[in-house]
MIPAPA-339459 format. One record per residue (C-alpha): residue number from 1; x, y, z. Coordinates in nm, 4 decimals, decimal comma, padded with zeros to 6 digits. Example, Ala and Ser with C-alpha at 12.3 -4.5 7.8 and 13.67 -1.06 7.14 Angstrom:
// MIPAPA-339459
    i         u         v         w
    1   01,2300  -00,4500   00,7800
    2   01,3670  -00,1060   00,7140
// end
This chain:
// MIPAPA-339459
    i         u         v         w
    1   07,8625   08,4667   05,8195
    2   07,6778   08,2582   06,1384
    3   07,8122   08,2239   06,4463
    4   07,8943   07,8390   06,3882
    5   08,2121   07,9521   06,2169
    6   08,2931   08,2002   06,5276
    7   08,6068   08,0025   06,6242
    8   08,7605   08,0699   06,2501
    9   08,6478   08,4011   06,2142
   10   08,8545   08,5254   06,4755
   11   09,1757   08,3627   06,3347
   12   09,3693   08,5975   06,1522
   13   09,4772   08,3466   05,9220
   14   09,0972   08,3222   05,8594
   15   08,8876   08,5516   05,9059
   16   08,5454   08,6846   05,7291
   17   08,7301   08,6230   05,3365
   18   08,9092   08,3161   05,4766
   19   08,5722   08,1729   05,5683
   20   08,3692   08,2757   05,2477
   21   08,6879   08,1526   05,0523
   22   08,6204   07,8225   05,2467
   23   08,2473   07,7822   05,1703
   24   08,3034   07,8400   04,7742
   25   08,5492   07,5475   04,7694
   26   08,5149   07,1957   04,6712
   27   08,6726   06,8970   04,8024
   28   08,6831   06,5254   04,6858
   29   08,6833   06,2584   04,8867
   30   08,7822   05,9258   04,7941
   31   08,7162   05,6327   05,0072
   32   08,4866   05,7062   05,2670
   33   08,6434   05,4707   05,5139
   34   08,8918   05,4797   05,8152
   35   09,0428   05,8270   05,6643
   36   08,7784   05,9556   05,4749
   37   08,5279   05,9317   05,8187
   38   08,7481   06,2039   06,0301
   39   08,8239   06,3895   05,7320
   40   08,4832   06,4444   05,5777
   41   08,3643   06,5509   05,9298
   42   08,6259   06,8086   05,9856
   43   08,5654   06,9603   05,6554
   44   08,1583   06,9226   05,6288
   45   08,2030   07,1519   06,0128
   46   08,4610   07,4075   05,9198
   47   08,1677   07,5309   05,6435
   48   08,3560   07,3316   05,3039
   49   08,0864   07,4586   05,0498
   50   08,1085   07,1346   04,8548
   51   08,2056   06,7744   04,9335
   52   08,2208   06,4819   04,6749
   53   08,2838   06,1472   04,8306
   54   08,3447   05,8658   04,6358
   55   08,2780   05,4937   04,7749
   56   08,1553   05,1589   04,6102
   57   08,0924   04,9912   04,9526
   58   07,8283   04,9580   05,2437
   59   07,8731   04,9518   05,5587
   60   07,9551   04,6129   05,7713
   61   07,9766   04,5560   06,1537
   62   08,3833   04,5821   06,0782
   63   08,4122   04,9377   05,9848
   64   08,2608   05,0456   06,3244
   65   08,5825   05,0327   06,4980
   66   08,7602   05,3218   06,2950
   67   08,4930   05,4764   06,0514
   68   08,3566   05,6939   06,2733
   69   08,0608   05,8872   06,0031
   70   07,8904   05,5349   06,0687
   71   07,7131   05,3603   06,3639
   72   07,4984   05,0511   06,3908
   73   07,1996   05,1426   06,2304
   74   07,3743   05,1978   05,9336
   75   07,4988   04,8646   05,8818
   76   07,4522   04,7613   05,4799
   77   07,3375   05,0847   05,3591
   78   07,6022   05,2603   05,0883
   79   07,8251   05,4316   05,2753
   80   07,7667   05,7256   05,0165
   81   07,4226   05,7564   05,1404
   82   07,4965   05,7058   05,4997
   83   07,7938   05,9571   05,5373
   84   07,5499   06,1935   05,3443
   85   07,3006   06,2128   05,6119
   86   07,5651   06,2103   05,8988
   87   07,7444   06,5222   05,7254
   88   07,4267   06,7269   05,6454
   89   07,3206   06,6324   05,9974
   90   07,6193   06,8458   06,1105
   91   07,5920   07,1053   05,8582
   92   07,2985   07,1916   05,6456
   93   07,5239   07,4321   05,5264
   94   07,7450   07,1971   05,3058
   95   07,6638   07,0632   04,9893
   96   07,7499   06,6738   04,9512
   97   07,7924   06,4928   04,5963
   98   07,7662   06,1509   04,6221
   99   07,9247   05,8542   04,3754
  100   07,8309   05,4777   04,5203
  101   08,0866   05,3809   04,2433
  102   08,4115   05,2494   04,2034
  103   08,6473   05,5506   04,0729
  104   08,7836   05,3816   03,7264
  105   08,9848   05,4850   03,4645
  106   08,6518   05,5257   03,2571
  107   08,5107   05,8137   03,5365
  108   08,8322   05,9466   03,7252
  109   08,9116   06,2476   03,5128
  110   08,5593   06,3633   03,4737
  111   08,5328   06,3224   03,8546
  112   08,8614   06,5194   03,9922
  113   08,8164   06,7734   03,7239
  114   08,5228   06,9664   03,9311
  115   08,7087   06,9908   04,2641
  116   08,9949   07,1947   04,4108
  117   09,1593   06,9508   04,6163
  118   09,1599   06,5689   04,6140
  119   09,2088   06,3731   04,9008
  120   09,3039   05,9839   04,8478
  121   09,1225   05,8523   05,1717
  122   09,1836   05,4439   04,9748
  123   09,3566   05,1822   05,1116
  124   09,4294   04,9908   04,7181
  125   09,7416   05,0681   04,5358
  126   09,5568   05,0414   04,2069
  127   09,2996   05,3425   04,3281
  128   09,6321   05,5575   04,4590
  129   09,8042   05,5528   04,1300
  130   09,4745   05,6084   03,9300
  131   09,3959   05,9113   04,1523
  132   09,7543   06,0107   04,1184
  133   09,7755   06,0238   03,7455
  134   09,4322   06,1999   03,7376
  135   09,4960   06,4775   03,9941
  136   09,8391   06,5168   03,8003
  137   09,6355   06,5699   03,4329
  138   09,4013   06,7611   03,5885
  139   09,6358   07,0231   03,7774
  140   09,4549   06,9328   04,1327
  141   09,6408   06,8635   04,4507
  142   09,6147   06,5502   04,6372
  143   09,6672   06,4759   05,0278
  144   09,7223   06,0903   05,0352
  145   09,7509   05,9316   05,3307
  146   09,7867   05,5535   05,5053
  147   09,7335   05,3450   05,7933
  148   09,9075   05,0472   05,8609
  149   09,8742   04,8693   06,2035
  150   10,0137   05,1451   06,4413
  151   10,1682   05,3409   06,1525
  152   10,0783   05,6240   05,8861
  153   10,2153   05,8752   05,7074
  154   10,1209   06,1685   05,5032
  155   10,2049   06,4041   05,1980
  156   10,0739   06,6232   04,9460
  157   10,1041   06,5448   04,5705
  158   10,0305   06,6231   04,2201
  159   10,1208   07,0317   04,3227
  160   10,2618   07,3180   04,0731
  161   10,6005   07,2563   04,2087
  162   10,6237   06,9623   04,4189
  163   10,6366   06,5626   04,3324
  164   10,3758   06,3078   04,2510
  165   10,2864   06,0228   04,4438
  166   10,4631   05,8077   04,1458
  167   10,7943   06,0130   04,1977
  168   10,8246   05,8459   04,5676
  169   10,6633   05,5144   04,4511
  170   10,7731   05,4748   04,0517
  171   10,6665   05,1073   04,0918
  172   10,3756   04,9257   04,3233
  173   10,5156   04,6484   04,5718
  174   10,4569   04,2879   04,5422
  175   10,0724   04,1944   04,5244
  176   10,0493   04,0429   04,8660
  177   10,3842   04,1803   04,9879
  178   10,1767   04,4555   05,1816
  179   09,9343   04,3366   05,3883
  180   09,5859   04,5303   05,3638
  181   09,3766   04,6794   05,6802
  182   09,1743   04,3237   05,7217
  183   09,4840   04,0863   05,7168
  184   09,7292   04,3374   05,8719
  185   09,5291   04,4974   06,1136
  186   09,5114   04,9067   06,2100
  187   09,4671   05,0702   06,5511
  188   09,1123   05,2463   06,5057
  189   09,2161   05,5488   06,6363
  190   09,5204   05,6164   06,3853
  191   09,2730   05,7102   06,0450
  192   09,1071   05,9252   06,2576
  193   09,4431   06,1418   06,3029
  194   09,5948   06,0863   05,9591
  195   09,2143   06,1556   05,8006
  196   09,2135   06,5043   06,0434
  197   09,5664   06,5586   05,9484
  198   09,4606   06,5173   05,5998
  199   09,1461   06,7707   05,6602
  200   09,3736   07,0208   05,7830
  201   09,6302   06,9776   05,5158
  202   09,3408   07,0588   05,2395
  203   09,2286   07,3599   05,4420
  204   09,5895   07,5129   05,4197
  205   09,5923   07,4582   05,0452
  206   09,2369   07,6647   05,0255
  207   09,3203   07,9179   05,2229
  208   09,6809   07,9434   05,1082
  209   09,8561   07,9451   05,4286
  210   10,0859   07,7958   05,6230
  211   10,3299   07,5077   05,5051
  212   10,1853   07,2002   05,3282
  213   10,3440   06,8651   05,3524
  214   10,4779   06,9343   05,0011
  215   10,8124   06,7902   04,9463
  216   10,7810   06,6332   05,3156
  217   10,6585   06,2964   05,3908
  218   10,5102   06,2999   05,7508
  219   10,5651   05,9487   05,9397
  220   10,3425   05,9023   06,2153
  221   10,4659   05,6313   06,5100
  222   10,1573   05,5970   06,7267
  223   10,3034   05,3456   06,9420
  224   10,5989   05,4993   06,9993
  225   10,3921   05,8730   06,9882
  226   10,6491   05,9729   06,7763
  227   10,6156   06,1747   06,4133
  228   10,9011   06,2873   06,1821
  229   10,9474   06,4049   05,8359
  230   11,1515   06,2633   05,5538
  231   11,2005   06,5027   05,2862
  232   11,1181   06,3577   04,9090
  233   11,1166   06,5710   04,5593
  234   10,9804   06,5759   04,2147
  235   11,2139   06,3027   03,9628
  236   11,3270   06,5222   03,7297
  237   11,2570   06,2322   03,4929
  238   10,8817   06,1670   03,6075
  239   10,6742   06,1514   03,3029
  240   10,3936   06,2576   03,4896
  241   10,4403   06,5316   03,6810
  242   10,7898   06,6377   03,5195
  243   10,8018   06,6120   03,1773
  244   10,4559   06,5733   03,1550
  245   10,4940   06,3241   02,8446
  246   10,2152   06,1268   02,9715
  247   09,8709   06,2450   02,8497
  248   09,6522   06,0012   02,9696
  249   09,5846   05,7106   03,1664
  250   09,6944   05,3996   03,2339
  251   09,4787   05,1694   02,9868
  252   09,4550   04,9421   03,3243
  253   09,5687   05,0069   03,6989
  254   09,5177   04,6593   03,8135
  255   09,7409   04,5020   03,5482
  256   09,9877   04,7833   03,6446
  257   09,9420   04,6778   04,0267
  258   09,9482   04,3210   03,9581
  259   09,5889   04,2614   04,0875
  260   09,3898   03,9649   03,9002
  261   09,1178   04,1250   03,7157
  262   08,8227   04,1021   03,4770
  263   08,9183   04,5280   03,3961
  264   08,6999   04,7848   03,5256
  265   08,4227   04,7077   03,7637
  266   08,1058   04,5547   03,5368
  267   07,7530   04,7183   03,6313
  268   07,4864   04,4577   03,4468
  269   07,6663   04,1076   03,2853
  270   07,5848   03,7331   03,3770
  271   07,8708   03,6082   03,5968
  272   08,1602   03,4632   03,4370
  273   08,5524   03,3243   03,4722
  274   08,8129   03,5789   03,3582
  275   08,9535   03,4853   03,1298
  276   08,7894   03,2102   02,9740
  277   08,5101   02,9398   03,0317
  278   08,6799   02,6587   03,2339
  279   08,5912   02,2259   03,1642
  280   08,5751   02,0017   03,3563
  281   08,8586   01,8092   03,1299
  282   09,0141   02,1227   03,0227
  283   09,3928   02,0879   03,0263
  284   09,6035   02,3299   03,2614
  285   09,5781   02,6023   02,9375
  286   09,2058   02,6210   02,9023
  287   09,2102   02,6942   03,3104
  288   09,1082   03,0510   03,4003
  289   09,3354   03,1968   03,6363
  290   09,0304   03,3996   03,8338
  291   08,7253   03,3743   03,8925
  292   08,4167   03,5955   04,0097
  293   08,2272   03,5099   04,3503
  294   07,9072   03,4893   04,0906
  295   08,0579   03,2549   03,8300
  296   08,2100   03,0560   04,1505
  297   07,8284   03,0023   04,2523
  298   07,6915   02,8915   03,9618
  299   07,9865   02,6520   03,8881
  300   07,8797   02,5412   04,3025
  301   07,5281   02,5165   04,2295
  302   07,5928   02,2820   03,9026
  303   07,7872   02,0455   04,0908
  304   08,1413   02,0875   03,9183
  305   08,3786   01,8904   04,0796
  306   08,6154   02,2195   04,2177
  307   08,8020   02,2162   04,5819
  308   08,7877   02,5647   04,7238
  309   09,0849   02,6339   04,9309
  310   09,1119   02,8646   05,1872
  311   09,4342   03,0034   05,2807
  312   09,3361   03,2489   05,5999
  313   09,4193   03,1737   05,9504
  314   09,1985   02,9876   06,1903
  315   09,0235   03,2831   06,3105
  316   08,9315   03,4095   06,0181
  317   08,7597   03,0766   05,9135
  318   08,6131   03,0878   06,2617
  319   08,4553   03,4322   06,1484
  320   08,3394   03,3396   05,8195
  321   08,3693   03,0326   05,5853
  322   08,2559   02,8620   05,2689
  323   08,0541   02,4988   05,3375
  324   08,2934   02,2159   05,1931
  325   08,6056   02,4377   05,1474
  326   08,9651   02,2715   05,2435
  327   09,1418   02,4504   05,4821
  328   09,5401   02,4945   05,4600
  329   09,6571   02,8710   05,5557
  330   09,8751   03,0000   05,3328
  331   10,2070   02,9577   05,5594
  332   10,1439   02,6133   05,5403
  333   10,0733   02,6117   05,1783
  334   10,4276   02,4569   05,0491
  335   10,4726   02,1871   05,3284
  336   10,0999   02,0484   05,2753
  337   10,0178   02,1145   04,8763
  338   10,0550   01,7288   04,8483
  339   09,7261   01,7269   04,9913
  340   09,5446   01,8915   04,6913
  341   09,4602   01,6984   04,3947
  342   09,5998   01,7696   04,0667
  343   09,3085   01,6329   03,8196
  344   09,0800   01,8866   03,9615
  345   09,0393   02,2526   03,9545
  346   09,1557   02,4349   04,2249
  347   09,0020   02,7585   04,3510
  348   09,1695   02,9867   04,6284
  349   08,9980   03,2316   04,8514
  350   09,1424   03,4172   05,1170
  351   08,9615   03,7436   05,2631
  352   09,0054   03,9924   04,9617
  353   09,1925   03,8005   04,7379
  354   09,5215   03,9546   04,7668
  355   09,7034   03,6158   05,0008
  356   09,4701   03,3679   04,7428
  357   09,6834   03,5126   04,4280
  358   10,0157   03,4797   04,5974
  359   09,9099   03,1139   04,6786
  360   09,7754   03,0083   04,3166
  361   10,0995   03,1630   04,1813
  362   10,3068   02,9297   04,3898
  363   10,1210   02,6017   04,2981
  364   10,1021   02,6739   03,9747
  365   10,4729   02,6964   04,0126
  366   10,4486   02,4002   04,1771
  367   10,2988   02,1686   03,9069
  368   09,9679   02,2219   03,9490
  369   09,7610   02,3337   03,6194
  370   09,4552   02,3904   03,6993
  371   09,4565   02,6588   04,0123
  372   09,2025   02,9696   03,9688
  373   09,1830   03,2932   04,2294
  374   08,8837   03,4162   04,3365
  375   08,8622   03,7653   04,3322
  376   08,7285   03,9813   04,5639
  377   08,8139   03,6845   04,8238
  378   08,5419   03,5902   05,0549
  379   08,4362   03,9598   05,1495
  380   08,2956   03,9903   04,8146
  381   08,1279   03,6467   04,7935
  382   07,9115   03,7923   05,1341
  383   07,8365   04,1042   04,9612
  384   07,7478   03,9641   04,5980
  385   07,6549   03,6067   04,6802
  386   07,5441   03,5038   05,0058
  387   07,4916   03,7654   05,2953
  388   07,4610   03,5219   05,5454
  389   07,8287   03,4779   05,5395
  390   07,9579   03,7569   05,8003
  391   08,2039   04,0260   05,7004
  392   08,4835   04,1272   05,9222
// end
């Protein structure tokens, strides 16, 4: 046992066993963001023996205000790698597994399965009930937390004897009825306590002591400086973690979430519309109802007669913006839409694609056929297509 563990050794809560029970255990990451930052830091120092962190992104000027594993010079390199070398910077000691993935229905199991504790460090409702229903199949617990703006809160799921995250949330919200971290905003310093609250939560579990947020939801107020707790238990009914009736997963998380999709992320594949090729005469049923940033590019590059409406706010067009698009943001949407053609298709981007679907819902509602979503919004047309285009 070295002396960088000196502070824990003399805890009696701790202690020499404490410590070596510590540096056997394994803990997952997922999402190596705003939460993930604090908490893989906190864990990677008090001598974790494993860490797994799962991420499909790189790192953009944007995530330097709260992700604090990062700093400039490791702008575009997978955050995977980056947080790697920042962790076994601070201790050489720790073991870090790396996935520069998506976690998908296809790899979630297999993943969890290895780990003692799970902590769901994502900010998409999808990814939350996936890791959910994974932790639950696999017997692992999971400390989810969220930001929002100057708000998070905090709980621990998927337990022997406590509830499920799907026993406080049986159903997602609205797509677009929750705004995300890049339309909504968050205070950078608020991860960094929910991701150390969430570090300290999976230590507790490990060492079996104290009182985990099990059957509590923690609700933290950072404006006001204000946390309470709001007691929530397992449904009784939960086929999950109740009655355990359900076996496996969901056959797809983003149908179940309401997110437009192509299914689970594709690795190799020429770009293409989702759901089938559009025509330049097609009628409003041969019109896909999302699009790729890829396919969107090649459809560009060919000349096809499309208007690309974006539906952010000034700023964020200001920031970043596609040459040619129309520009109506999305409040504005119903009083303008007489604007927009209805012989032509219609695509509509908005920053990840979340405020583009609500939109092409409503004018399809509207009258017009031949409206098509791009997914992934313009975030993921700078990372796949054209990395000129700034991220924020």
């Amino acid at each position: 046992m070295t002396s960088r563990y000196a502070r824990h050794l003399v805890l009696p809560q701790v202690g020499p066993e404490g410590q070596a029970a510590l540096g056997r255990a394994r803990v997952l990451i997922v999402g190596v963001g705003g939460l993930g930052s604090p908490a893989a830091l906190y864990l990677a120092a008090a001598g974790v023996g494993t860490l797994g962190l799962v991420d499909h992104d790189t790192v953009a000027l944007h995530n330097l205000q709260r992700q604090v594993l990062f700093d400039t010079a490791s702008i575009d390199a997978p955050k995977t790698a980056a947080a790697r070398a920042r962790l076994e910077a601070l201790n050489p000691e720790v073991r870090i597994d790396t996935w520069q993935t998506a976690l998908t229905r296809a790899n979630a199991r297999g993943i969890v399965a290895d780990y003692d504790v799970v902590l769901d460090c994502t900010d998409a409702f999808a990814t939350r009930y996936l890791l959910n229903d994974a932790c639950v199949l696999e017997r692992k617990p999971l400390v989810q937390a969220s930001v929002h703006r100057f708000e998070g809160r905090l709980s621990v799921y998927a337990t022997t004897d406590g509830p499920c995250y799907r026993c406080v949330h049986p159903e997602p919200p609205a797509p677009g009825s929750v705004a995300d971290c890049a339309s909504g905003g968050v205070l950078g310093v608020l991860p960094g306590t929910l991701g150390a609250l969430q570090a300290t939560e999976a230590i507790k579990l490990l060492l079996r002591i104290g009182d985990p947020l099990i059957g509590r939801l923690l609700l933290v107020d950072a404006l006001g400086a204000r946390m309470h707790e709001v007691a929530i238990a397992r449904d009784a009914g939960c086929v999950w973690c109740a009655t355990r009736a359900r076996t496996e997963l969901l056959d797809d998380y983003e149908a179940f979430c309401g997110v437009p999709t192509t299914g689970e992320p594709r690795v190799t594949g020429e770009p293409r519309d989702t759901t089938r090729d559009a025509t330049d005469g097609g009628s409003a049923a041969e019109t896909p109802r999302a699009i790729d940033p890829e396919a969107l590019s090649v459809r560009l590059a060919k000349g096809d007669p499309l208007v690309v409406l974006d539906v952010r706010e000034g700023w964020e067009v200001e920031i970043a913006a596609l040459e040619g698009s129309t520009h109506i943001p999305m409040a504005e949407v119903p009083r303008r839409h007489s604007e927009l053609p209805r012989d032509r298709d219609i695509v509509v981007l908005c920053h990840h694609g979340m405020r583009s679907a609500m939109v092409a819902e409503y004018l399809r509602s509207a009258g017009f056929g031949r409206v098509i979503n791009l997914t992934g919004g313009i975030d993921r047309w700078s990372v796949v297509v054209d990395r000129s285009v700034s991220r924020y």
